[in-house]
N, C-alpha and C positions, 0 to 999 in steps of 0.2 A: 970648605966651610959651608958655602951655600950647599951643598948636596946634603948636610947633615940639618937643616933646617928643615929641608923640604921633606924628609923622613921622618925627623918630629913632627911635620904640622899632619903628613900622610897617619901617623899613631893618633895625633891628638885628635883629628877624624872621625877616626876608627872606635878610641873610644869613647867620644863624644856622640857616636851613633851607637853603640851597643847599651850606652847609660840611658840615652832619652827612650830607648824600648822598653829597659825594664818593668817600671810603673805605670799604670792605665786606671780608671775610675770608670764605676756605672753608677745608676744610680736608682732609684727601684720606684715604685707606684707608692709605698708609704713615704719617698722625701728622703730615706736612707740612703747614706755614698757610702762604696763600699771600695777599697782599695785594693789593687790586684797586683804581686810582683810576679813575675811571669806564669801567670796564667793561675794563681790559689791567692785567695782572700785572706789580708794581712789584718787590715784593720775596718771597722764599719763606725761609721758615722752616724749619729741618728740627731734629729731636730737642730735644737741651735746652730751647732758647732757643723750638722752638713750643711746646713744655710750658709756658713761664712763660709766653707771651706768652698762652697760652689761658688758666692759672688767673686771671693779672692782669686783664682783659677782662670774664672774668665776673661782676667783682663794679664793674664800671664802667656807668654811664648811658651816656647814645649820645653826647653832645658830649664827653666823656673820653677813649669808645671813639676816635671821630676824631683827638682829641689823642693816644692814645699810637700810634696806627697812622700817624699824620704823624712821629709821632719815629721811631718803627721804619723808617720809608723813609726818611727822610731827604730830603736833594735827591735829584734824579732826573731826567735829562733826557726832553725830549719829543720828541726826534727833529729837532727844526727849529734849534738850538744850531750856532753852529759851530764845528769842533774845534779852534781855535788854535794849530794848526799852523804855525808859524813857519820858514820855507825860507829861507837864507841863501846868496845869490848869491856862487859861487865864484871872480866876478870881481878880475883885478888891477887 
């Protein structure tokens, strides 16, 4: 039983370090945060709302930081989605 712990907590790790890579922030010379999921710009921030998002952040660890930058984007498509377009044939 102890061997199957220590392979869960070895997974829990693993993806515990793959999750806190995904999201990263910069931040730009007009004040704008711009959010990054591995490596392309999800969401951008401008005024008010990058002002909190930056004081809130700074007083956060790295798996928090991830956490509130996953709420901040929200869903977000990857480009491979499809639009669910529904065409309704005119026929009588």
């Amino acid at each position: 039983m102890v061997s199957r712990i220590f392979r869960c907590a070895d997974c829990l790790q693993l993806v515990n370090k793959l999750a806190q890579s995904r999201f990263s922030y910069r931040t730009s010379k007009s004040g704008s945060v711009m959010i990054d999921s591995n490596g392309k710009i999800v969401k951008t921030l401008k005024n008010a709302r990058a002002s909190k998002f930056l004081d809130t952040i700074a007083s956060l660890n790295d798996a928090e930081a991830q956490l509130l930058m996953a709420k901040t984007t929200g869903p977000f498509k990857f480009g491979n989605e499809r639009q669910g377009i529904y065409i309704r044939s005119r026929g009588k």
